[in-house]
N, CA, C and O of each residue as an XYZ file, in Angstrom:
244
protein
N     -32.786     85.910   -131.950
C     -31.871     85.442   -130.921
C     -32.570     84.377   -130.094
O     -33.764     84.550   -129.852
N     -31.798     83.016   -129.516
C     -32.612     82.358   -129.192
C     -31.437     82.518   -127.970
O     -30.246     82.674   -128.237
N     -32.046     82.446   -126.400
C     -31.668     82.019   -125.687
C     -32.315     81.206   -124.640
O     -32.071     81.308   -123.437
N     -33.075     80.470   -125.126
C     -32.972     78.940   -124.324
C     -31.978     77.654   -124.706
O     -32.207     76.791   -125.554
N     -30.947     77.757   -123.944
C     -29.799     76.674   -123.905
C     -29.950     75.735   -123.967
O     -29.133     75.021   -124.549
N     -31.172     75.189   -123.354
C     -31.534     73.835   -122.707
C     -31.143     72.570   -123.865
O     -30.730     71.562   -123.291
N     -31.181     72.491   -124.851
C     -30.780     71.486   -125.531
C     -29.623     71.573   -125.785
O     -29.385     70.554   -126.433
N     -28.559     72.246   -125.678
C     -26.852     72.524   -125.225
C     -26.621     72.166   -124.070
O     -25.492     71.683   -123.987
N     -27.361     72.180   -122.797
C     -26.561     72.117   -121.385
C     -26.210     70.856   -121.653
O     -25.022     71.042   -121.393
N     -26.242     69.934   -121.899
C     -25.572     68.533   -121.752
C     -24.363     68.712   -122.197
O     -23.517     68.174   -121.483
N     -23.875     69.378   -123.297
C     -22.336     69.637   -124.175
C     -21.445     70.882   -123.632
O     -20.232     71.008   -123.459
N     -22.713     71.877   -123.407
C     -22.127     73.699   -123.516
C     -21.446     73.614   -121.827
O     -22.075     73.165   -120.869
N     -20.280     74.063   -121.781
C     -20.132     74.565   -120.743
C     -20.859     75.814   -120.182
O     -21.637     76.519   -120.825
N     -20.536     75.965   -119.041
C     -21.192     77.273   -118.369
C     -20.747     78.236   -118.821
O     -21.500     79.165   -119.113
N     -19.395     78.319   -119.019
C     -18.423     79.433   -119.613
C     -19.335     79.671   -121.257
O     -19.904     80.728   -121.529
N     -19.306     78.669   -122.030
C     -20.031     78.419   -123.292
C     -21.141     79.591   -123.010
O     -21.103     80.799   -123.244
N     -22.230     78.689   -122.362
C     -23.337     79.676   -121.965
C     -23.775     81.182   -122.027
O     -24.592     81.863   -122.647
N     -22.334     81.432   -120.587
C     -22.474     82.870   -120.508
C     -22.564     83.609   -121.503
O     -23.367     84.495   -121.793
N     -21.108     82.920   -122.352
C     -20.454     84.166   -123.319
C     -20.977     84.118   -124.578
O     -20.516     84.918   -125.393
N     -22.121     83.111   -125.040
C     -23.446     83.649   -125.581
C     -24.416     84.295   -125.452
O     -24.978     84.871   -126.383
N     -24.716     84.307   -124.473
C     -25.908     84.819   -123.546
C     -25.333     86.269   -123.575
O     -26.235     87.094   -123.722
N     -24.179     86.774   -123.484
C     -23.909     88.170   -123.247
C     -23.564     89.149   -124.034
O     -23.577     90.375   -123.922
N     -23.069     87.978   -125.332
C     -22.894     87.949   -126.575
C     -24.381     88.314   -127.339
O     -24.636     89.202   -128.153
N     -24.981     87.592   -126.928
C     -26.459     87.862   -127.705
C     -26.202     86.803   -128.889
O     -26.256     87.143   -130.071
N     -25.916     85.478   -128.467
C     -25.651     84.607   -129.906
C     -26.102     83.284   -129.750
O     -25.718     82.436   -128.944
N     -27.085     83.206   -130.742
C     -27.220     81.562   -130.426
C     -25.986     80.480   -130.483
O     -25.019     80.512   -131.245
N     -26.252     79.626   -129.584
C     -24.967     78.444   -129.542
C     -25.375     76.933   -130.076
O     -26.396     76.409   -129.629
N     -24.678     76.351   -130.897
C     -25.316     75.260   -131.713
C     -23.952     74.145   -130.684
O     -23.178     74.404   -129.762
N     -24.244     72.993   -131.433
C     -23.628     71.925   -131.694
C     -21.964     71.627   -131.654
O     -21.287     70.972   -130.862
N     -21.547     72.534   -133.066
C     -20.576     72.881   -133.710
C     -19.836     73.584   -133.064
O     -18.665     73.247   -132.889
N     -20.385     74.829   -132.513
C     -19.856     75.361   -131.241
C     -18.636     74.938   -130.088
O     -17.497     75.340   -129.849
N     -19.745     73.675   -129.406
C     -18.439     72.840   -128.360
C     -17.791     72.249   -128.726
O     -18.267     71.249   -129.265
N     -15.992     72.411   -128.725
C     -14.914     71.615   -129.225
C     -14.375     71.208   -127.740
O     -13.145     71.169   -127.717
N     -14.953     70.916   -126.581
C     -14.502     70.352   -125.783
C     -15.772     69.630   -125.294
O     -16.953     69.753   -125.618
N     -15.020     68.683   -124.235
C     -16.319     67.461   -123.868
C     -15.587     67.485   -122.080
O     -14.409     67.541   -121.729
N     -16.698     67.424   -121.363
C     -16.327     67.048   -119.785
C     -16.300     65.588   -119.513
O     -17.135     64.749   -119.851
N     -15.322     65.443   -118.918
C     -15.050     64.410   -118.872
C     -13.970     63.998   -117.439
O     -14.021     64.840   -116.542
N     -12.982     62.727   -117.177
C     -12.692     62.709   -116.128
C     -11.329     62.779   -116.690
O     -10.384     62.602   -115.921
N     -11.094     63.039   -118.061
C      -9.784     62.784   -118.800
C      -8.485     63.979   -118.230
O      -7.260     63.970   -118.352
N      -9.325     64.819   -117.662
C      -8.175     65.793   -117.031
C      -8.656     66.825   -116.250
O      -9.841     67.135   -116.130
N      -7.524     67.448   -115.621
C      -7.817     67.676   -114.067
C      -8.773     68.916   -113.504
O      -8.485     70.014   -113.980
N      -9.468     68.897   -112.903
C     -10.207     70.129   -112.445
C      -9.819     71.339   -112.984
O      -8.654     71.738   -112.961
N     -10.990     72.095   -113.595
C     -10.630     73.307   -114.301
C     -10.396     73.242   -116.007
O     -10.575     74.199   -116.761
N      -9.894     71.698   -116.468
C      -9.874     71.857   -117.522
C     -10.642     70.872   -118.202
O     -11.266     69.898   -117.779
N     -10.439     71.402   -119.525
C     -11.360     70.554   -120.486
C     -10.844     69.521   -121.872
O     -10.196     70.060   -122.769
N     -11.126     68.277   -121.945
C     -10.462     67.355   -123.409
C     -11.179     68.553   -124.691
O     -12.345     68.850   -124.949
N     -10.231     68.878   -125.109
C     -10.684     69.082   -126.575
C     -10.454     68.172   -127.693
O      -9.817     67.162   -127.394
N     -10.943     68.329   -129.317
C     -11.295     67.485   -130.059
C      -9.726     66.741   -130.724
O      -9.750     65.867   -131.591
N      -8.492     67.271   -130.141
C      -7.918     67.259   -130.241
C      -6.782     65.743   -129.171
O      -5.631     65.322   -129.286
N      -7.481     65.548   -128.619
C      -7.042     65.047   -127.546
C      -6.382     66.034   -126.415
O      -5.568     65.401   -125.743
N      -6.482     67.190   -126.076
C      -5.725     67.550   -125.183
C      -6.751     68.558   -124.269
O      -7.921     68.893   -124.457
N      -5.604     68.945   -123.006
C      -6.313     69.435   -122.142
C      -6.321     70.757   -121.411
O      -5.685     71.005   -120.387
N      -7.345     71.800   -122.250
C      -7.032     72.883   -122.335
C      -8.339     74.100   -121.064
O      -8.903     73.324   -120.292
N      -8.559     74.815   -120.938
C      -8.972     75.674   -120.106
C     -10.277     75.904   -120.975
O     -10.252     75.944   -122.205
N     -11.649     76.081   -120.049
C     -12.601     76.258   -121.166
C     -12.480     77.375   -121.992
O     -12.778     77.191   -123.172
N     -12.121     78.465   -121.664
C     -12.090     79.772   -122.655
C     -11.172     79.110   -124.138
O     -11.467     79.562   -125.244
N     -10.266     78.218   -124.024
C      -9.557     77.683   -125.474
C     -10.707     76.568   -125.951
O     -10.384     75.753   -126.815
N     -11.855     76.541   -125.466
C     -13.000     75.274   -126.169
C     -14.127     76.519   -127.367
O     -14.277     76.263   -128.562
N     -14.567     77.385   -126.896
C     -14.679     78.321   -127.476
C     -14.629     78.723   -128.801
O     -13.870     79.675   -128.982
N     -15.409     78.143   -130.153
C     -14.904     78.751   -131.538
C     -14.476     80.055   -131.176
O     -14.719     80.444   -130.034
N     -13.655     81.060   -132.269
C     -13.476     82.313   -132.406
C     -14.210     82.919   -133.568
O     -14.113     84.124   -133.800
């Protein structure tokens, strides 16, 4: 199990983070399907999709 994030914090949300970290799961790359950005409004996030969804929907399953 690796949990040093540090080469994710630039991509991983915090939400990302946690729910590895609590998970007990390393988080790669592939992982973040959303990007922060100014594309939409507080609270949410662009996914790869163009749209603008809540971080818990950025989240693989």
């Amino acid at each position: 199990m690796n949990l040093d994030f540090r080469p994710f914090f630039r991509n991983a949300t915090k939400y990302q983070v946690f729910i590895a970290y609590i998970n007990q799961e390393d988080i790669t790359e592939e992982d973040n399907q959303c990007m922060i950005g100014c594309q939409c409004r507080t609270g949410y996030l662009l996914n790869s999709l163009g749209e603008c969804v809540l971080p818990l929907n950025c989240w693989k399953a």
